[in-house]
Residue, then its C-alpha position, 0 to 999 in steps of 0.5 A: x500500500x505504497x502513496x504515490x509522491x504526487x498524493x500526498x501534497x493534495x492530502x496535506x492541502x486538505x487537512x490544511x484547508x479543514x484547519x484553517x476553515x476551524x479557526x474562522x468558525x471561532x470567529x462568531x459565537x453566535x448572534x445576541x437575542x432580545x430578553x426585553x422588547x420595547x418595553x415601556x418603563x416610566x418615561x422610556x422604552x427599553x430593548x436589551x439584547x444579549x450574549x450570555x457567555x460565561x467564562x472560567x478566565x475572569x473576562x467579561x464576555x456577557x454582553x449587553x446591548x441596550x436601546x433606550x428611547x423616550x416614549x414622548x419621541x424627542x432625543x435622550x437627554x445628555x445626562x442618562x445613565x445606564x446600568x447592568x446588574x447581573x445576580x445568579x439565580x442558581x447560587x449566592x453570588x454578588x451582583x456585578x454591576x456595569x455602566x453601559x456605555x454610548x455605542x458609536x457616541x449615540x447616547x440613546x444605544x448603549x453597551x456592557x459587557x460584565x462577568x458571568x463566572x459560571x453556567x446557569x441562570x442569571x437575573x438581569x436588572x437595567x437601571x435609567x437614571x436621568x433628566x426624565x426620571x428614572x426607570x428599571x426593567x428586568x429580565x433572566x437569561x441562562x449564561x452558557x459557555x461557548x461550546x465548540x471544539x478547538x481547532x485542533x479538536x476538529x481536526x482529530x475528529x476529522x482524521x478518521x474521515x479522512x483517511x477513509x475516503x483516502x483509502x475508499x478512493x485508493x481502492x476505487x483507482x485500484x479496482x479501476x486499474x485493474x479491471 
């Protein structure tokens, strides 16, 4: 069961091309999704999207993204603050508290990113405070981890796959030639 030389850079060509093919898919971890949708809090209506990720690592992957608009339809006065309180539902824990930041300096759309330490479920509180009043909306979500494979993962579960259609088509050139 010899591989002729002319072979083997086709082969490797693949499993190179399935390598970097792995590593573009860590790129995305999936879309954000609303827990509130245009809810009515005193004087604004709230949207906050998010991507619960929990990490082991100490960083802020949970995400959040809030859209805040006055229900009287003028612009957001200058001076509101948002905030993010994150409490786990599952254990005792103490809340992680983030101010949400004007997203491309657009004061009405607003960002957070906060720690979420393990998987389970999280109780999520975004606090207005501002020349209109104040305002608080609520919400759960359950934080995961991220839970694809490494790219050197993939590529150990493809191996076996490989190699069979490598020798199926070995056997196919083989049959081929001999008939």
């Amino acid at each position: 069961m010899r591989c002729p030389a002319r072979r083997i850079p086709i082969v490797c060509g693949a499993v190179l091309s399935v390598l970097a093919s792995g590593s573009l898919a860590l790129a995305h971890t999936g879309p954000p999704f609303p827990i509130v949708s245009s809810r009515q809090a005193g004087p604004y209506e709230i949207s906050v999207w998010t991507d619960p990720d929990s990490t082991d690592d100490g960083s802020a992957a949970g995400r959040f993204w809030i859209t805040v608009r006055p229900t009287a339809g003028a612009a957001l006065p200058a001076g509101t603050r948002v905030s993010v309180a994150l409490e786990p539902m599952d254990r005792r824990g103490q809340p992680t508290t983030g101010s949400a930041e004007p997203v491309a300096s657009d004061p009405a759309r607003r960002f957070a990113a906060l720690v979420m330490d393990h998987e389970g479920r999280f109780h999520v509180r975004v606090t207005l405070d501002g020349p209109l009043g104040p305002a608080q909306v609520d919400a759960d979500v359950d934080a995961t981890y991220d839970l694809r494979p490494s790219p050197a993962m993939i590529a150990v579960y493809l191996i076996p796959f490989v190699l069979v259609g490598f020798l199926w088509i070995k056997l196919l050139l083989r049959r081929r030639k001999s008939s």
